[in-house]
Structures are given as C-alpha cells and as structure tokens.
N, C-alpha and C positions, 0 to 999 in steps of 0.2 A: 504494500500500500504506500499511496504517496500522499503527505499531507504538507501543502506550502506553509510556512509561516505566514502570509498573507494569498487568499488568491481572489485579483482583482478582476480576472476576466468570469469569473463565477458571479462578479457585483453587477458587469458590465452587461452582462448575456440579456438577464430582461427587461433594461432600459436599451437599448442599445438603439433600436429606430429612433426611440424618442429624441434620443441627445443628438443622430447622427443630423435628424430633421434641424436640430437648434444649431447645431455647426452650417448645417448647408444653409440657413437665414442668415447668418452671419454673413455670410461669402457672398451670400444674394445681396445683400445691404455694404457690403465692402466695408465697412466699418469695423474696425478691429481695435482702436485703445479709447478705451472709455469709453461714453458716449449713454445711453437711454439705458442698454442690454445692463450694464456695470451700475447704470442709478437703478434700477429695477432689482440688482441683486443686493445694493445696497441697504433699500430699503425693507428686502424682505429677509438679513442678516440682524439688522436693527429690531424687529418684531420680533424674531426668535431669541434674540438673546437679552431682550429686554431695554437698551440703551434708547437714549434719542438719536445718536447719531453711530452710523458705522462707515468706514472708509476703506475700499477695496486696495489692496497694495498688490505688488508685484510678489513677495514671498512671508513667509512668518517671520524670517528673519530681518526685510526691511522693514516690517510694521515695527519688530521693538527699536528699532533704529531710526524712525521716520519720529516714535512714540518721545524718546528720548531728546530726538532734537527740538521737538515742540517744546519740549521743556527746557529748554533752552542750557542743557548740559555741557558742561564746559569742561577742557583739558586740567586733571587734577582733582576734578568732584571726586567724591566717593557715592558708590551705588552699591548697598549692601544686596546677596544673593546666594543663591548656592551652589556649590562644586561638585553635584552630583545631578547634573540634567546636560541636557544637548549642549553640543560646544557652542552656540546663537546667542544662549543668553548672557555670558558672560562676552563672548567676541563682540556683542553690538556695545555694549559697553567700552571696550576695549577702542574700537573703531573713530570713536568720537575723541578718545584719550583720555575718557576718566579711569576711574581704578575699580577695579572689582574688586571688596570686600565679602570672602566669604566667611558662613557661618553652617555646620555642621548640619546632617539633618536629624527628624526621628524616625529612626531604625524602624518603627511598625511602620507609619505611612510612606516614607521615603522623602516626603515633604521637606523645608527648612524646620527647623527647629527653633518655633517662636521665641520661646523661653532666652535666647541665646541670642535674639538680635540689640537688645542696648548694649551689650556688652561691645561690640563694634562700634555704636557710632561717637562722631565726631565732630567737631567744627564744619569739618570739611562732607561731611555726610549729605546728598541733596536726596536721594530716592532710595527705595526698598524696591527690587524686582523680586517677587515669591512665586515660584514655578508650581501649577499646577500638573503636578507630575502623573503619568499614566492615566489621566484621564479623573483623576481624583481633586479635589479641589484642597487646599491648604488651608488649615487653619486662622480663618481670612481675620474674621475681630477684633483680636487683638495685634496684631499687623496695623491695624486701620487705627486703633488706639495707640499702638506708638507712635505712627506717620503722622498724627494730627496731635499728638501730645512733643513731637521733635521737628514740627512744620518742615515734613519730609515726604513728597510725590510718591507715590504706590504705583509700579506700572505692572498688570496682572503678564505672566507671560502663561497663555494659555491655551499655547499651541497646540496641546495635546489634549485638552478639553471643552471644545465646542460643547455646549449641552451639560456637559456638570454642573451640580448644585450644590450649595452648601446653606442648610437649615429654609432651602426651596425657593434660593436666588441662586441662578447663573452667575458662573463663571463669565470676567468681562464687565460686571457692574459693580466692582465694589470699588476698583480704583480709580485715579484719574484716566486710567488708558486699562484696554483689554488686548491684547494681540495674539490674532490667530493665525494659524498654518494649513495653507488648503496642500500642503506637498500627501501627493498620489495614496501615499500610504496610512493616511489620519480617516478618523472615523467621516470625515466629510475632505473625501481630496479630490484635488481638477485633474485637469488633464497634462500638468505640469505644473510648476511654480505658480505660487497666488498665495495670499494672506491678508488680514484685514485688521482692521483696529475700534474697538468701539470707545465710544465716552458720552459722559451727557452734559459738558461743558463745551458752550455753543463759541466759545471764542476759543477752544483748543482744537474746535473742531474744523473752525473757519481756518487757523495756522496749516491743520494739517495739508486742508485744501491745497494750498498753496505750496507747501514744503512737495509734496507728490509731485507737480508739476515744475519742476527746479525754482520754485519760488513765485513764481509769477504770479502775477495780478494787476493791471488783465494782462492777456496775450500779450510776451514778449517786455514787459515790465517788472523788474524783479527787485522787491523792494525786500527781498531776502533771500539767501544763496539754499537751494533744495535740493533739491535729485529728480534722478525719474525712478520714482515707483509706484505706477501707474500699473492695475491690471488692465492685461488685455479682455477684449469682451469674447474672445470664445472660452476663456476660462471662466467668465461669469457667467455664461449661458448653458457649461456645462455644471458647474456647480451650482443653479438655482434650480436644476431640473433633480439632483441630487438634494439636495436640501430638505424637499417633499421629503422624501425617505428617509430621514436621520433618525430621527424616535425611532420607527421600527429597529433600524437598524443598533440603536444604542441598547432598545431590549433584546434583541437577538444576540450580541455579546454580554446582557446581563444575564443570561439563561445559559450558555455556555460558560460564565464565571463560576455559576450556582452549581453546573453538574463539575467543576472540576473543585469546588470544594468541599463539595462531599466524595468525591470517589478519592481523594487526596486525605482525607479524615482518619483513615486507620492508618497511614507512615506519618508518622509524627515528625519525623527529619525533615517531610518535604513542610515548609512556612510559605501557604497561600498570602493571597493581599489580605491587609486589614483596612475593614472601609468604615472609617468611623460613623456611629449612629447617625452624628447630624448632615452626612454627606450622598449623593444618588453620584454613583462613579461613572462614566462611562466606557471605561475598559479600553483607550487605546490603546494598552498592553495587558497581556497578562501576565504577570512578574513573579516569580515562584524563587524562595530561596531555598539555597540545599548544600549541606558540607561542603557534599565532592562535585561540584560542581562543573569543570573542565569533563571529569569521566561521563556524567550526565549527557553534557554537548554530544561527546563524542559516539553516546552511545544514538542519540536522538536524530545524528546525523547519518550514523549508519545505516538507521532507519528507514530514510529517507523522507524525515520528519523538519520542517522547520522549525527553526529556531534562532533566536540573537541574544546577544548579550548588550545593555542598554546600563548601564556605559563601564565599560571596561579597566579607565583611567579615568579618575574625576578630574577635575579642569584645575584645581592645584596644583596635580602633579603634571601636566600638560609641558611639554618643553617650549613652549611659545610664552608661558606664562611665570619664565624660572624667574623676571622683572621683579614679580612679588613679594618673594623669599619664603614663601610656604617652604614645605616638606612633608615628606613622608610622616605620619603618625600626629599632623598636625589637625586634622579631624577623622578619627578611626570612624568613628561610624560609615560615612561615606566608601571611606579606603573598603569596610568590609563588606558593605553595600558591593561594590564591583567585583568583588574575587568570589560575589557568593551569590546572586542573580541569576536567573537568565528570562526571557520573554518566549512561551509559548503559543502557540495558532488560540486565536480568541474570534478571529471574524465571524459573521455571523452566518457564513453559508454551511463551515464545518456541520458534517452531516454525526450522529449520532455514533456512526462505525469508527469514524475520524478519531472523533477523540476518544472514545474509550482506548485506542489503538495508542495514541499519545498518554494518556494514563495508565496501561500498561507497561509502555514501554519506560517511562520516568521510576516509576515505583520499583521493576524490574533492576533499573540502575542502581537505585539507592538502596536496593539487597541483592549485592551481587554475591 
C-alpha cells in the first residue's frame, strides 16, 4: 500500500471542472494581478475569518513581511517569537533587520510559551509574533495582555491555521495583523504561492494597500517605498472556489485526528497532539512524538508511507542565525521538540484502510 503524506490530486479530482472553468474566465478576461477576481476573494476571506479587512498577498511569507512593514519596523527593533516553527517567521523579521528574540515553547502544544515572554523584552522590544502552530491556535490572552500592558504590536502568524479557534474566535482577529499561507500544501492552498493578511484597523489596512503595490498612491506616486506583493487573480479564483470547502474539509482531518488517537491509546511511547479545551484545531499537521524517532521514519518510509519531520533544527541553531549567539541547550524544549517529532498523513481523503495501515505500521516501530 501506498499512503502520500499529502495527496493533492485526491482534493483536486472532484472540483476539478469547477476551478478549471475559473482559470479559463481568467484567461477569457486576461486579467491576471488583482483586479474584481482578488477583491471578490478578499472579501469572502474577511467573512470567514471574521476581520473587516483582508488583503491578498503574493505568499504567507510576504504577508508577515508586508504585516511588519506597516508597522513601520525598523533595523535593531526586537520582535519577540519562537525557534520552533517554519524558517518565515523569524526570516521576515530578519529581512527588514530587526532581531528575532526567541522564547522557548510548551512541550504539550508546541506553541510559545506565554509564561516566558516578559522575560525577553526590552526597551528595544516593538512586537510579539506567536505562531499558531499545526493548525492549533496559541494561547492568545494573555499574549494580548502583555502586548497592551508593554505597548507592543501582536502580528498573529497563522499560516498554518486558517479556521482555528481559540474559546470560538478565529485565528487572525486577535492581533493587529493575521497572516496567512495559501502554499499548495495548507488546509486551504492555490495553485502556487499566495497569502493574505487580515486586521480591522482601517488605517493599517489602507498602508497595506499601498505597501503591496511598491507604495503607490495613486498610480505611479509613491509616497512610501513597498514591494510587489500582489496576488495574482488565478490564484484567487482558485482558492475562492476552494474556500466553499474548508469546514468540510477541516472536519475531515478532525475525524482522522480522532481515529489516530484512539488507535495510538494502548502504546503509550507514541504522544499524540494535545489540543487544549479552549481551542477547535484544524490539523495542518498531525504531529506525533516518539523516542526512537529517526527508526520510526525509517520504518514508515519503507512502507511506502508518508511522512516529514516539521522542523528538524529550530531556527536558533540555524547557521544563518549564529549573528544571535544562541546555542545549543539554550531552549531544550524546542531542541527536543525536533529530535522527537514527526508529521503523519492527516488529509482528509485518507481512506479508512490508509490509516489503520499507518497505525500499524508506527506502533509496529515503537515495539520492535
């Protein structure tokens, strides 16, 4: 048996007229950046996720980067985060030349570890970036009661949780900025690169406007230096047709979470997610930790089973980032987060044979 770690032509098969019809309007209309297709998917990003405003960007990576610059982020700020997520959220930081400040995470949800963030800041401290990791949302509250108790900008990075809630508000409304990730493999991805930013401050929203289009306002007047990160409209046309479908498909990975924590119940070695009470996950991974971890892979791969590891080096020990002066053993948690990880098949087309197959085959691992 063959089970991908993601398999995208199984998502694609029964929309597949649909989107191909929205691509060939595109090509009939020749219209391809921005334009009605991109305000049409804006507005019905805004509605799902709750915000006033949402702004389609070119990837998840320039939204926290576009997010940042609205905030007007200067070389030498500090942006406290954490060293245990995609290399985006610290690199967009990096990019502008402020300083990534990390703080450890907690070991059950893999989140930052609120507890631990005054201890980092500083004079120099301007924003908190807190990753909603695997699809789970972070501990937002009290995040929001230091930010406003240290007059410090909260930019959500929640690329990995379209649709999460935490105590039955979405991810993307709790900070000044939401920033999401439409890349192919997210519970809602295009057909390429694409990402988006929400806020419901009407004057960070009018910035962005213009930061996307390298500042301008109007055409060809640039009363501030921006970029282009503009999506294009065939990826909003295929991700609004995608969109319709997210719920389903966010319970379709909650029902595949549910049978691998129960079939995972009697090995006590294997440590499923922990999704705290007050949060609805959406599962853009499923994250399992386990001693022997590397043998696991290797057996899973035998298999002919997918699998990854999400993230293998936290971005401390990253050699782009030796500037800092971390080191090894300077947040364990993290460090043992990645030697002891790995991401299982959670999509929601996995048929019922699939995963048992994947559940035999891990548990088999961990009693060899």
């Amino acid at each position: 048996m063959n089970v991908p770690l993601l398999d995208l032509k199984a998502q694609f098969k029964p929309m597949k007229n649909e989107i191909m019809a929205a691509v060939e309007e595109i090509f009939d209309t020749q219209y391809f950046i921005l334009g009605p297709t991109v305000n049409n998917f804006e507005k019905q990003c805004a509605e799902y996720v709750g915000t006033k405003f949402a702004l389609g960007v070119s990837s998840g990576t320039d939204a926290l980067i576009i997010a940042l610059m609205a905030l007007d982020i200067q070389p030498g700020d500090e942006i406290i985060t954490t060293p245990y997520t995609f290399f985006a959220t610290a690199g967009s930081i990096a990019r502008l030349g402020a300083i990534p400040v990390f703080v450890d995470i907690d070991p059950a949800t893999y989140n930052i570890d609120v507890s631990k963030i005054e201890d980092v800041i500083t004079e120099k401290t301007k924003a908190i970036i807190p990753v909603h990791l695997y699809g789970q949302c972070v501990d937002i509250d009290p995040i929001m009661d230091i930010a406003k108790k240290h007059n410090l900008f909260v930019v959500e990075d929640a690329a990995q949780a379209i649709g999460s809630k935490n105590k039955g508000r979405n991810s993307g409304t709790f900070g000044d900025f939401g920033c999401f990730s439409f890349f192919p493999s997210k519970n809602l991805g295009g057909a390429g690169d694409g990402g988006l930013v929400t806020t419901n401050d009407e004057k960070l929203y009018d910035k962005l406007v213009k930061l996307r289009n390298h500042g301008s306002h109007p055409k060809y007047y640039h009363p501030m230096i921006g970029g282009n990160f503009r999506l294009d409209a065939l990826q909003a046309a295929v991700l609004s047709i995608k969109l319709k479908y997210l719920n389903e498909w966010h319970e379709g990975r909650r029902k595949n979470a549910e049978f691998y924590d129960n079939a995972f119940t009697a090995t006590p070695q294997i440590i499923t997610p922990v999704i705290t009470e007050d949060n609805y996950s959406i599962y853009n991974q499923f994250v399992i930790r386990v001693p022997n971890r590397d043998q696991v892979v290797e057996k899973l791969r035998e298999a002919n089973i997918g699998c990854d590891i999400y993230y293998p080096v936290p971005l401390h020990l990253q050699k782009c980032f030796d500037y800092l002066g971390y080191k090894n053993g300077d947040f364990t948690e993290s460090e043992k987060a990645a030697n002891e990880t790995i991401a299982l098949p959670i999509y929601p087309e996995l048929t019922d044979e699939q995963q048992q197959y994947v559940v035999d085959t891990v548990v088999e691992a961990c009693n060899p």
